[in-house]
C-alpha positions as CSV (number, residue, x, y, z in Angstrom):
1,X,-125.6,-25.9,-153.3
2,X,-122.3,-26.4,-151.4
3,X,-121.3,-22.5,-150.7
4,X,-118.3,-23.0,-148.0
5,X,-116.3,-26.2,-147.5
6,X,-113.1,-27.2,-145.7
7,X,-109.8,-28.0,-147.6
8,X,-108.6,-31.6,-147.6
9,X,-105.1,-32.2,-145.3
10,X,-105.8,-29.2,-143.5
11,X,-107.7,-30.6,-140.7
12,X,-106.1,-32.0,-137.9
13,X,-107.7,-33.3,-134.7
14,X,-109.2,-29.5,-134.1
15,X,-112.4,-29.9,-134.1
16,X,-112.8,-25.6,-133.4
17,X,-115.3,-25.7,-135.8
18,X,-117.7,-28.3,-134.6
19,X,-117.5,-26.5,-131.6
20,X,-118.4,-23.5,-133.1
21,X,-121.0,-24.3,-135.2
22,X,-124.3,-24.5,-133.3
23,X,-126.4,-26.3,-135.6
24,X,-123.5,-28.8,-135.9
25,X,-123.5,-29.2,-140.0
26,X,-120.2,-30.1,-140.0
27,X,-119.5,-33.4,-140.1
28,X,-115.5,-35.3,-139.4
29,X,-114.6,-38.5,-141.8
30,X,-111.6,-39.9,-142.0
31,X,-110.0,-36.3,-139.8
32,X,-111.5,-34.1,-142.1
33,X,-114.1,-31.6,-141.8
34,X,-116.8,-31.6,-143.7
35,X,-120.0,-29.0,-144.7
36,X,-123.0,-30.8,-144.6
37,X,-125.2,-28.9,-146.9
38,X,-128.5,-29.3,-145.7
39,X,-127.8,-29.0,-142.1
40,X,-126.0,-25.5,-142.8
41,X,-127.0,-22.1,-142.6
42,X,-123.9,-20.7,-144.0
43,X,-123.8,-18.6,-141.1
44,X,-119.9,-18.6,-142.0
45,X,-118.8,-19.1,-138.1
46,X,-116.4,-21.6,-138.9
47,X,-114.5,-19.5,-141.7
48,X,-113.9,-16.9,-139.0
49,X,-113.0,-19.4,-136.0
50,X,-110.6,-21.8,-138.6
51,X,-107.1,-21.4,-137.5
52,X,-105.5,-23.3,-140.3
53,X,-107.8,-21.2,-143.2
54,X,-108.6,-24.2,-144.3
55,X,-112.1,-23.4,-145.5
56,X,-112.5,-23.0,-149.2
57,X,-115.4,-20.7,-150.7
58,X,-117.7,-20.4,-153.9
59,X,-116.7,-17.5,-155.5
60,X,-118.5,-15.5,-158.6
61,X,-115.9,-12.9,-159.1
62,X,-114.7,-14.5,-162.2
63,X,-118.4,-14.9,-163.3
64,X,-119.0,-11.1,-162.7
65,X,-115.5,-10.3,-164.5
66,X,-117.2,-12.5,-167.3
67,X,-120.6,-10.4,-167.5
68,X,-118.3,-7.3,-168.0
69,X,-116.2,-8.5,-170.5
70,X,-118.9,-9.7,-172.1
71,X,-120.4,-6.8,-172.5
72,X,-123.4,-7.4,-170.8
73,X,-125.6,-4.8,-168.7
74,X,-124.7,-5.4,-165.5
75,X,-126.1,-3.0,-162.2
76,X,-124.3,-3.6,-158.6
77,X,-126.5,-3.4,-155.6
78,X,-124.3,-2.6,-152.6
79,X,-125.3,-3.0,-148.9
80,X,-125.4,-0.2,-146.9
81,X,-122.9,-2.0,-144.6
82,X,-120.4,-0.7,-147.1
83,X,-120.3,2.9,-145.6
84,X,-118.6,1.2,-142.4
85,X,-116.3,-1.7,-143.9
86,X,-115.0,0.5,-147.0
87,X,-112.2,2.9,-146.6
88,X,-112.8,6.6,-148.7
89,X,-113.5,10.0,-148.2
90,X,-116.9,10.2,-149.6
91,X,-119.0,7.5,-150.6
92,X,-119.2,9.0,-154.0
93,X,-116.1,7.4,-155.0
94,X,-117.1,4.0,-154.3
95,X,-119.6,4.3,-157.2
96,X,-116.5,5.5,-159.3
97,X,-114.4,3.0,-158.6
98,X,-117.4,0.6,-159.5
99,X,-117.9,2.0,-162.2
100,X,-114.3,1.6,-163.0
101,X,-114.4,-1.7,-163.0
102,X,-117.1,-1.6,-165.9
103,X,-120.6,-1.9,-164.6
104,X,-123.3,-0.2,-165.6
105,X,-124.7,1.6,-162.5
106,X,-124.7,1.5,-159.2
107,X,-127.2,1.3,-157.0
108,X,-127.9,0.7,-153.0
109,X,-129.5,-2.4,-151.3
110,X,-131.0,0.0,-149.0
111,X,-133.5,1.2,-151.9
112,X,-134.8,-2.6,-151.7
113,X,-134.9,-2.1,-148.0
114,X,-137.6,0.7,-148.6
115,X,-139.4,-1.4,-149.8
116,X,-139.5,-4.2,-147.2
117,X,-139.8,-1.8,-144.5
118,X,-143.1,-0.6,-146.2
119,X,-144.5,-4.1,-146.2
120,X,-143.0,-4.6,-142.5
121,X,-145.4,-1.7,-141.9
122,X,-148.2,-3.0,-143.2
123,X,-148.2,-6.3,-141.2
124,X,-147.4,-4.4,-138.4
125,X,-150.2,-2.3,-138.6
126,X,-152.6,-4.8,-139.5
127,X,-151.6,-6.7,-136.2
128,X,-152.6,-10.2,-137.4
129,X,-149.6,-12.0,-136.5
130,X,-149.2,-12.3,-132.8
131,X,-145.2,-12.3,-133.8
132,X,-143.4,-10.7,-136.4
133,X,-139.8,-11.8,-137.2
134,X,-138.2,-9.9,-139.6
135,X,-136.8,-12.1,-142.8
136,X,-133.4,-10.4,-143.8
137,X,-130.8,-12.3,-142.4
138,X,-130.7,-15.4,-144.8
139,X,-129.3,-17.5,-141.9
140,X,-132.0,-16.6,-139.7
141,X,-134.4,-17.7,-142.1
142,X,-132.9,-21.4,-142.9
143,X,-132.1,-21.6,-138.8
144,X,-135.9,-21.1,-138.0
145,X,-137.3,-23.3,-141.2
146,X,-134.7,-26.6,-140.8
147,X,-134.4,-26.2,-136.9
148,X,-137.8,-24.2,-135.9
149,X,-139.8,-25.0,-137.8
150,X,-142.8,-24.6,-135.7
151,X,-141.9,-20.7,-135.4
152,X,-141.8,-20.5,-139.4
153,X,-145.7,-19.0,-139.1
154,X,-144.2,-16.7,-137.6
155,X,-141.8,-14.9,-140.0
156,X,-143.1,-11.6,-142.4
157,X,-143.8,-13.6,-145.4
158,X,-141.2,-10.6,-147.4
159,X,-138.2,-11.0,-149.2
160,X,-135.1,-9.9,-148.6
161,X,-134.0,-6.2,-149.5
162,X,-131.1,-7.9,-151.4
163,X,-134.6,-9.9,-153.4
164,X,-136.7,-7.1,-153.3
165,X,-133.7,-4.6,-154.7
166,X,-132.5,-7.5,-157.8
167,X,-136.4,-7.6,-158.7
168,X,-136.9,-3.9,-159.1
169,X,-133.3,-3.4,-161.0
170,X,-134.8,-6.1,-163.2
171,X,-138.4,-4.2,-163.5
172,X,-136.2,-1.5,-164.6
173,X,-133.8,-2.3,-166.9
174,X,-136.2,-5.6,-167.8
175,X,-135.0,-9.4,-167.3
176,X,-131.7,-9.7,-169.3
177,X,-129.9,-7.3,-167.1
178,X,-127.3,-8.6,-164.7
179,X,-127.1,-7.8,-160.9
180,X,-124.7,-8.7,-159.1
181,X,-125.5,-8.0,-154.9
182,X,-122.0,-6.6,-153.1
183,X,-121.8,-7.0,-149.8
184,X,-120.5,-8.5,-145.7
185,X,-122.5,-11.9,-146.1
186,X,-121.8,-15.5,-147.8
187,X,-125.4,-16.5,-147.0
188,X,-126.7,-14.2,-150.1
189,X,-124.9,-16.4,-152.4
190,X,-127.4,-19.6,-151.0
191,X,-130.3,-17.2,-151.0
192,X,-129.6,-15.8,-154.4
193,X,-129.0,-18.6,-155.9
194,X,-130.0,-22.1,-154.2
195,X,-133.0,-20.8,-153.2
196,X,-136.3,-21.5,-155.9
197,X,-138.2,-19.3,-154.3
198,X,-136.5,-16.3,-155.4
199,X,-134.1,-17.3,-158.0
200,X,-133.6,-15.0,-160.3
201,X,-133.8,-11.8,-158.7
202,X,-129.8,-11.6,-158.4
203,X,-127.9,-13.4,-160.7
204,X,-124.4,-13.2,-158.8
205,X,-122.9,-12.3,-155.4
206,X,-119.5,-10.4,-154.4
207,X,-118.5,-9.9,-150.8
208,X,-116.3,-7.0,-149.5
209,X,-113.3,-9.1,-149.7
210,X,-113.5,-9.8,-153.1
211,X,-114.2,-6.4,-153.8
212,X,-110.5,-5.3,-152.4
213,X,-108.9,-7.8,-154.2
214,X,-110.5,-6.8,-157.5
215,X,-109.9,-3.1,-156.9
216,X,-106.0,-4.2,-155.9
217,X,-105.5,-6.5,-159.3
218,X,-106.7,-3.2,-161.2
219,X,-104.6,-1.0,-159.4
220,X,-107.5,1.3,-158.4
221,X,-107.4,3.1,-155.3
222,X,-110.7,4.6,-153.5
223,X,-109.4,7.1,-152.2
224,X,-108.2,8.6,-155.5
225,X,-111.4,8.1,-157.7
226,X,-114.3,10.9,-157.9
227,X,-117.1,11.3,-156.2
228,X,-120.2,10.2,-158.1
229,X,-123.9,9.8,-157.4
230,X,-125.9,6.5,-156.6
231,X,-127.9,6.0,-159.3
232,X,-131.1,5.6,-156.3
233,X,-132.7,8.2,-154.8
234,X,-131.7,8.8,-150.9
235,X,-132.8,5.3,-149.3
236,X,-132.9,7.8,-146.0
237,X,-133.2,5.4,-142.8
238,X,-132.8,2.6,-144.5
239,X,-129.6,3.1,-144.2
240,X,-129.8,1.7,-141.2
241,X,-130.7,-2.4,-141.8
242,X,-127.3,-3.4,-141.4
243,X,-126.9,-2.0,-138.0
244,X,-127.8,-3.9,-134.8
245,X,-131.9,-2.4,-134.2
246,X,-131.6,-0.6,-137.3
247,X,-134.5,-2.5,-139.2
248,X,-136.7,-1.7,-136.2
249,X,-135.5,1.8,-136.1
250,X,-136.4,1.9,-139.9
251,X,-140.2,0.1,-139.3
252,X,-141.6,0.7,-135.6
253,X,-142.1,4.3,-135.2
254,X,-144.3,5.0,-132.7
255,X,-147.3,5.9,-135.1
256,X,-147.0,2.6,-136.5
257,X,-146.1,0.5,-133.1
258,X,-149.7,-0.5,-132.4
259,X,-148.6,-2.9,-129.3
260,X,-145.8,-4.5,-130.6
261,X,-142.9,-4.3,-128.6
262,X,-139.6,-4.0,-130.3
263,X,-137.2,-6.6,-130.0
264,X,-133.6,-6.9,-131.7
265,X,-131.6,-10.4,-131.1
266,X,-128.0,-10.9,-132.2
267,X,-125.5,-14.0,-132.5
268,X,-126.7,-17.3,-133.6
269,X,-127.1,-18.0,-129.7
270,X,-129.0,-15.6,-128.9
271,X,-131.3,-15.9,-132.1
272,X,-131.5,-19.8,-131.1
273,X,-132.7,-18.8,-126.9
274,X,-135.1,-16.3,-128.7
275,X,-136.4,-19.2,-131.1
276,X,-136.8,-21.5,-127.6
277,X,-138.6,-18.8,-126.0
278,X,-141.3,-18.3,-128.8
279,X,-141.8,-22.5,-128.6
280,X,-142.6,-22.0,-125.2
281,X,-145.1,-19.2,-125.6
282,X,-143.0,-16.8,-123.7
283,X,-143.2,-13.8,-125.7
284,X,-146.3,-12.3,-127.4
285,X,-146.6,-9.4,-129.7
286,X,-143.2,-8.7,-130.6
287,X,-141.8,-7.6,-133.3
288,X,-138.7,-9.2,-133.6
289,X,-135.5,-8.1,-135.9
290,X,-133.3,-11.5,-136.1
291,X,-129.7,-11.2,-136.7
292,X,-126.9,-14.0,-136.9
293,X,-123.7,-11.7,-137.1
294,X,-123.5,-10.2,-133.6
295,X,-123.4,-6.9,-134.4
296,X,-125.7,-7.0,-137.3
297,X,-124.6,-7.3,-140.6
298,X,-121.5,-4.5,-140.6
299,X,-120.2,-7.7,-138.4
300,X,-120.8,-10.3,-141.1
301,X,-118.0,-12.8,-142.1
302,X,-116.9,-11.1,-145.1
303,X,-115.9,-8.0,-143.5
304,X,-114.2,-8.4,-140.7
305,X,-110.6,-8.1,-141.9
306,X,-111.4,-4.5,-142.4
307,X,-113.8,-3.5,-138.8
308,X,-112.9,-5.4,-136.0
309,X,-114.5,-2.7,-134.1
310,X,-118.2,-3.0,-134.3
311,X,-118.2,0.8,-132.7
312,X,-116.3,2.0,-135.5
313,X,-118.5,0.4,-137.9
314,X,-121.5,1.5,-136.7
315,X,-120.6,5.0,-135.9
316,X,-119.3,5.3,-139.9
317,X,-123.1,4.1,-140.7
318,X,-125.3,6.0,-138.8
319,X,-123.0,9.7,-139.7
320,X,-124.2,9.0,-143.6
321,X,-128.0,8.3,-142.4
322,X,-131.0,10.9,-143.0
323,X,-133.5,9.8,-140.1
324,X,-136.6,10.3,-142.4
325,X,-138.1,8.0,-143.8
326,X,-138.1,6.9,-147.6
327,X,-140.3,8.8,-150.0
328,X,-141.7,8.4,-153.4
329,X,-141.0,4.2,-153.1
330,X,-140.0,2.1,-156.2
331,X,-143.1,0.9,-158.0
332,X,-143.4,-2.9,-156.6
333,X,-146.5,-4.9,-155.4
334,X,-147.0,-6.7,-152.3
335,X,-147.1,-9.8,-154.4
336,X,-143.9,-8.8,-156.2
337,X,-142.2,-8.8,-152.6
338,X,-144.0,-11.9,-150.8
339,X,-142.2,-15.0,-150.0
340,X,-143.9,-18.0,-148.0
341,X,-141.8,-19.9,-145.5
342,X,-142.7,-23.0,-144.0
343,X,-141.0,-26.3,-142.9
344,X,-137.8,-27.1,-143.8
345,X,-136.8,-29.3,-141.1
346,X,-134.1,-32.6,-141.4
347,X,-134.7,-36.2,-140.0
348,X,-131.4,-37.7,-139.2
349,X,-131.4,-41.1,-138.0
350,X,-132.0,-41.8,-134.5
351,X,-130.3,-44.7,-132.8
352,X,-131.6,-46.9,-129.6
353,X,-130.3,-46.6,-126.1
354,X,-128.6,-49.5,-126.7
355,X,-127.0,-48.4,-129.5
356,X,-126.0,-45.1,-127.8
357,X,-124.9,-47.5,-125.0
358,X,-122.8,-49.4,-127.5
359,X,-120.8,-46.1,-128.7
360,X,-120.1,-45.0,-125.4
361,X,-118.7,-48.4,-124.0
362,X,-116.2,-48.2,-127.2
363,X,-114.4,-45.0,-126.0
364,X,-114.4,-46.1,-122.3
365,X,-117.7,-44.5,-121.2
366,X,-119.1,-47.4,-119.2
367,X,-120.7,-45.3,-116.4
368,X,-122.3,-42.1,-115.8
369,X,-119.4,-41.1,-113.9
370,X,-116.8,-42.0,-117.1
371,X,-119.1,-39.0,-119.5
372,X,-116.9,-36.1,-118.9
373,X,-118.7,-33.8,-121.3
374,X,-115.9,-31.7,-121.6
375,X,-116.9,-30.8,-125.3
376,X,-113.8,-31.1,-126.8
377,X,-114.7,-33.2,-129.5
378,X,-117.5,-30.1,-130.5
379,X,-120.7,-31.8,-128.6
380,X,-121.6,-30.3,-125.3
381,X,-122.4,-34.2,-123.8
382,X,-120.8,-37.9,-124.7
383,X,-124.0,-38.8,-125.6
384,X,-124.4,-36.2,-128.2
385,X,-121.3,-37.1,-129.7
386,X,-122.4,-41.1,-129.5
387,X,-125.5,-39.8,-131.3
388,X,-123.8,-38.1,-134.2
389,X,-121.0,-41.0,-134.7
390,X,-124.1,-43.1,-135.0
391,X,-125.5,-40.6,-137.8
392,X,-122.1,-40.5,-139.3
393,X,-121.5,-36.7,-138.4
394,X,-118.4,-37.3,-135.6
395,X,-115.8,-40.8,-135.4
396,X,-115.2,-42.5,-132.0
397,X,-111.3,-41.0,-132.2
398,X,-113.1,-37.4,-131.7
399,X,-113.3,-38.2,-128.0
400,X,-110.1,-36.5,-126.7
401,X,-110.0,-38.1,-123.3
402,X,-110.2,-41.2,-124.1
403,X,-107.8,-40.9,-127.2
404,X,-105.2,-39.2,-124.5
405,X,-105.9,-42.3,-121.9
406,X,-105.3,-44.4,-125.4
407,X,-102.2,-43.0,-125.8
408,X,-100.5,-42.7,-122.5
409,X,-101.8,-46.6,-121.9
410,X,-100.0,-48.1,-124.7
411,X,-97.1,-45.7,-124.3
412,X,-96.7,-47.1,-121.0
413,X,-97.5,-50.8,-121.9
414,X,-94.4,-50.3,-124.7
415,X,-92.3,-48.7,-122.0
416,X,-92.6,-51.2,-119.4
417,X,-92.5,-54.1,-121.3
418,X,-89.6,-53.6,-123.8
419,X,-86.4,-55.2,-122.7
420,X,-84.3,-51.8,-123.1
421,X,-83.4,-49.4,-120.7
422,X,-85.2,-46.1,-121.7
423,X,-83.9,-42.8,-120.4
424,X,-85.0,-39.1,-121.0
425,X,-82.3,-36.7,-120.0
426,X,-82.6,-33.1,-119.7
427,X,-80.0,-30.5,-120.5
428,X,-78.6,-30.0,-117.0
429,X,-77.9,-34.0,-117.5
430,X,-80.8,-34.6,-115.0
431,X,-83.2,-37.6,-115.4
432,X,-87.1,-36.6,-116.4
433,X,-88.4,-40.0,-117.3
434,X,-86.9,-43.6,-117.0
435,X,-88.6,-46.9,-117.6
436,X,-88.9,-50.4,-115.5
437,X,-85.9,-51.2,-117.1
438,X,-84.2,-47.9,-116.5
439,X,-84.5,-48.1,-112.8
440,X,-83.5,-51.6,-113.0
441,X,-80.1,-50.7,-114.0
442,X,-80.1,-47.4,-111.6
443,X,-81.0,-49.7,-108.5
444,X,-83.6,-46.9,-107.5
445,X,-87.5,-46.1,-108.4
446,X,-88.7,-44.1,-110.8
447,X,-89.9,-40.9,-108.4
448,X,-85.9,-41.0,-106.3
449,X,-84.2,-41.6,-109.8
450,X,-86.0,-38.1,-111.6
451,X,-84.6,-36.3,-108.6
452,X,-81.0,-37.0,-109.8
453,X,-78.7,-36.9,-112.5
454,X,-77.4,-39.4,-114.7
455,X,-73.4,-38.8,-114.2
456,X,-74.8,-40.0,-110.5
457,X,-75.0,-43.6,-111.6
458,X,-73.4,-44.2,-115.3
459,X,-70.6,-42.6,-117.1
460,X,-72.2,-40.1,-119.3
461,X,-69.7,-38.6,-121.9
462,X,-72.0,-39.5,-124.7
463,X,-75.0,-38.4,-123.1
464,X,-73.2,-34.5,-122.2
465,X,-72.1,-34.6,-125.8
466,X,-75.3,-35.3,-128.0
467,X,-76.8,-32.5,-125.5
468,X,-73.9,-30.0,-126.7
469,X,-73.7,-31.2,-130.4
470,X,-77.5,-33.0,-131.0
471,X,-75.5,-35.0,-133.2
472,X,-76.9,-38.5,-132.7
473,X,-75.3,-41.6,-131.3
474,X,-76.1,-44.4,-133.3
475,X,-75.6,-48.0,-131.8
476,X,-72.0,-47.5,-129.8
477,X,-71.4,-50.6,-127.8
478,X,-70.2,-49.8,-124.3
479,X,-69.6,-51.5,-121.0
480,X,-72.4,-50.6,-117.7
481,X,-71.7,-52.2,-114.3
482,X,-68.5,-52.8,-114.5
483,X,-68.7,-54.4,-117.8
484,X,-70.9,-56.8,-116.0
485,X,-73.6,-55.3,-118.9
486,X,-72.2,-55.0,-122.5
487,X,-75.0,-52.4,-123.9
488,X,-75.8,-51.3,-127.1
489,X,-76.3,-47.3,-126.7
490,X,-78.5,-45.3,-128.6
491,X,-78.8,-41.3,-127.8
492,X,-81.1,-38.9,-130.1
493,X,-81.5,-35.6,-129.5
494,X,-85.4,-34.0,-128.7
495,X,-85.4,-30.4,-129.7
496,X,-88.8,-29.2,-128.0
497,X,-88.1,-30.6,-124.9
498,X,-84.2,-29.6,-125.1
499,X,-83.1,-33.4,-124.0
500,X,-81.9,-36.4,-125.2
501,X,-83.8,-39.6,-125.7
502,X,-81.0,-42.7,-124.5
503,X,-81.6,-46.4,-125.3
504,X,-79.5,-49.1,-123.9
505,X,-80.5,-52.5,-125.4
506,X,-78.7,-55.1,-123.6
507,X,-76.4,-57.4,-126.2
508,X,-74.3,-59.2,-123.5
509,X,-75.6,-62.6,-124.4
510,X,-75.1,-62.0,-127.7
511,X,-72.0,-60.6,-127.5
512,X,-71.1,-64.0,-125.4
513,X,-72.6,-65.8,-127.9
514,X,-70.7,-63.9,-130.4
515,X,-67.1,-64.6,-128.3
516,X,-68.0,-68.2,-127.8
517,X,-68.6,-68.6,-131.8
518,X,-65.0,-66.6,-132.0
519,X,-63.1,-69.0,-129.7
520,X,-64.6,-72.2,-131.5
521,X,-63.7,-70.6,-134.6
522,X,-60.2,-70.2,-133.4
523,X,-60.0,-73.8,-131.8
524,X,-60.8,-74.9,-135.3
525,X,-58.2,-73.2,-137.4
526,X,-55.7,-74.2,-134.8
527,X,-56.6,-78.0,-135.0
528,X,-57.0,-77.5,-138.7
529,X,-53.5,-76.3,-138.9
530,X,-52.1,-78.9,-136.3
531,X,-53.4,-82.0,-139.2
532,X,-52.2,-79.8,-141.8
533,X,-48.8,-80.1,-140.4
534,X,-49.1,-83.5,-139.6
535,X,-49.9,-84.7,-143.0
536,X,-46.8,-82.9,-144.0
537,X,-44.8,-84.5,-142.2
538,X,-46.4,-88.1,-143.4
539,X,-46.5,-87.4,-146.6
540,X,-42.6,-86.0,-146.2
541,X,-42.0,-89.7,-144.8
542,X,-43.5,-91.3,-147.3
543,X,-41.9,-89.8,-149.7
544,X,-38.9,-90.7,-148.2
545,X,-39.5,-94.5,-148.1
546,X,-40.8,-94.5,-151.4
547,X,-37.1,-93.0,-152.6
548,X,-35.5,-95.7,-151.0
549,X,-37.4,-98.4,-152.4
550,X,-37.6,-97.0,-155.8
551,X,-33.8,-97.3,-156.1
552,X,-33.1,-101.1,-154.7
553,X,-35.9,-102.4,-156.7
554,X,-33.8,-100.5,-160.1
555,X,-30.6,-102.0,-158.7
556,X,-32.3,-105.5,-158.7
557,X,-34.0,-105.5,-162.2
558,X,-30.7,-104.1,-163.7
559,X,-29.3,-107.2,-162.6
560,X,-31.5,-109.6,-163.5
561,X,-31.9,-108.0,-166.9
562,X,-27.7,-108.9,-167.4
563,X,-27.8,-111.9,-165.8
564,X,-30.8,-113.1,-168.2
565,X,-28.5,-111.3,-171.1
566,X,-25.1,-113.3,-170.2
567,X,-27.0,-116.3,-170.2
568,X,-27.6,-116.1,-174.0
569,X,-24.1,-115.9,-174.5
């Protein structure tokens, strides 16, 4: 089951989490992040390091709100991590304000504790296993079986106290009864309810967070409620599980050390060097108490808005602890509280060294000397990162460096080539970047002419203007060298750097080109008008002629006509 996940559009060329996350179960497509599912161990590392909160997560809130109004019988099991994230007066009014909120009773994790410390015991005692790592962190647990698994023989084949404590409410209250587990970690939720091994004991999971919000919506306040009784009997040092050492403190007395020596690990880290150590046959007869939240669990991910002193936290914990341990445990078997773990482990593809080769030649890496392994792109070497592009986890544009040398390369290539002269000119009207072309027109290089300013060489009016106004100029033809250069000028204003970005795109030919089609067009309409007139003056000629001719040739036929006439008299 997918538990956290990354938002899409959020993710942009980051990467933080990939760095962060040791087991690297996050995969980047298309320049967004991705949980993969079976790689993770929802340690939740990359919800805390995120700096764009773009990690989304599968809440049950509005299925517990849904048990309630439902009716149903529904018992909260609270970690005892709650005594140093909550904020009240006594811890009495936690279980009011719970009950508040409409469930049925409230009970502590740390009851189910008791009970796992009591089977710790008994493996301890029996000193079969030449190791012992404890089995309460969920994270821990899918970290040694998918990634270790070779240590898996050695974890206490016992479930959880958040297991143990759902499977005794439900002895209780019998199997239609509803418990919901409150508490610092987003693991549970995976435990609870992706794993087959125990599902069922706990039907929901709430974390701190959600917690405040609820109380918030109904306008409760924990301060202001009543102090009411757990409805467990003192849990006494078992208190103390979510507390760096604390499980040991709770387990290894030393009546019941028998050779072991006691060992607590926190951070992923410094679970992972512990987990190397073992493989190599370093340590021998420890009992080891594994924790992924430095800190312990008061530090887990769904807390630390409230505590981001682990001090404080701890302190608030151990002042509500009775160092004694539990009497008069729950009624639960061995059997009822045995889990086997095994191997889990994941087979991703491998490629060739050729392949590998391959990956590393297409972002530039053609030498030993060209693998910077500066980690940027989340993989400690190039040649991890070529090995997860090749597995589909990362995407050759990961690689920083070479996407930088990408950049400036074509950036340059465009600046040098492009027939306009490119400034960049600061607010003190002093030159920080020019191109070819640029200097071509200054009549200096590129190092003398960012040493000067640009009044020095042109006349800059516009330039001082767009600084003072960052109004654009927007293709304003004007005359350089004299007028030798008839220049199209383009000035834009750059508000991070506080400059002005000027283009000068050289249009004298075309502006030639432009004055020699105005002068033939000219010529034209003067000849034009030249025959125009002439014709008029023909055809003013003719006309003329054609008057004169017109009125003989009438004088003529008039006296024909009579003379034809008087004849026939």
């Amino acid at each position: 089951m997918r538990v956290i996940d990354f938002k899409d559009a959020k993710c942009r060329h980051c990467y933080k989490c990939v760095r962060h996350c040791a087991v690297k179960a996050i995969s980047v497509k298309d320049e967004q992040a991705r949980i993969i599912v079976d790689h993770c161990i929802n340690c939740g590392r990359c919800l805390e390091v995120c700096p764009q909160n773009a990690k989304t997560f599968a809440s049950d809130l509005e299925r517990v709100k849904g048990y309630l109004a439902q009716g149903l019988k529904t018992v909260i099991s609270i970690a005892p991590s709650y005594a140093g994230v909550l904020e009240f007066d006594s811890p009495g009014q936690v279980v009011d304000a719970l009950s508040k909120l409409g469930f049925y009773e409230v009970r502590e994790t740390a009851e189910g504790a008791a009970l796992v410390t009591d089977e710790y015991k008994k493996l301890v005692r029996s000193g079969e296993m030449p190791n012992i790592i404890t089995t309460c962190c969920p994270s821990v647990n899918d970290l040694i079986e998918k990634y270790y698994p070779d240590c898996a023989k050695l974890m206490a084949p016992v479930v959880s106290p958040m297991v143990a404590h759902g499977r005794y409410i439900k002895k209780i209250y019998g199997p239609d009864v509803k418990v919901v587990f409150l508490g610092p970690c987003i693991a549970k939720k995976q435990e609870a309810i992706g794993d087959e091994r125990v599902r069922g004991a706990v039907d929901a999971i709430l974390t701190f967070e959600e917690l405040a919000v609820w109380l918030k919506e109904a306008g409760i306040d924990l301060r202001a409620c009543e102090d009411r009784p757990m409805g467990n009997p003192d849990p006494k040092i078992n208190r103390l599980y979510p507390v760096s050492g604390g499980v040991i403190q709770s387990v290894v007395t030393e009546e019941d050390a028998d050779g072991y020596h006691k060992v607590f690990v926190d951070g992923l880290e410094n679970c992972m060097e512990m987990l190397e150590c073992l493989r190599r046959g370093e340590l021998d007869h420890c009992f080891i108490e594994a924790n992924v939240c430095e800190g312990g669990c008061a530090k887990g991910p769904a807390s630390a808005h409230w505590n981001t002193s682990y001090v404080k936290t701890k302190v608030k914990i151990e002042n509500i602890v009775s160092y004694k341990a539990a009497r008069d445990l729950p009624d639960m078997t061995t059997q009822e509280l045995y889990k086997q773990f095994g191997d889990r482990s994941l087979t991703d593809p491998m490629p060739s060294e050729e392949q590998i080769q391959r990956i590393l030649r297409s972002t530039g890496k053609y030498s030993k000397e060209d693998e910077l392994n500066c980690g940027a792109c989340g993989y400690s070497t190039c040649r991890e990162k070529a090995i997860a592009v090749f597995q589909g986890k990362a995407e050759l544009s990961m690689c920083m460096p070479y996407a930088l040398t990408q950049a400036e390369s074509m950036s340059n290539v465009v600046m040098d080539v492009t027939p306009n002269m490119i400034f960049v000119i600061g607010s003190d009207m002093k030159i920080l970047d020019c191109n070819r072309k640029g200097q071509d027109l200054l009549g200096v290089g590129r190092e003398e002419a960012v040493q000067r300013y640009i009044f020095e060489f042109i006349e800059a009016d516009d330039i001082e203007t767009a600084l003072l106004t960052r109004e654009p100029v927007l293709h304003k033809k004007i005359e350089l060298e004299g007028g030798k250069i008839i220049a199209e000028e383009t000035i834009v204003y750059i508000e991070n750097l506080d400059a002005v970005l000027v283009t000068f795109q050289d249009v004298t030919r075309e502006e030639k080109v432009k004055e020699q089609h105005y002068n033939l067009k000219v010529e034209t309409v003067e000849m034009a008008q030249k025959v125009i007139e002439k014709q008029m003056m023909v055809a003013q000629e003719i006309a003329g002629l054609l008057g004169e001719t017109t009125a003989e040739t009438k004088v003529t036929l008039t006296k024909l006509r009579d003379s034809i006439l008087n004849e026939e008299d």
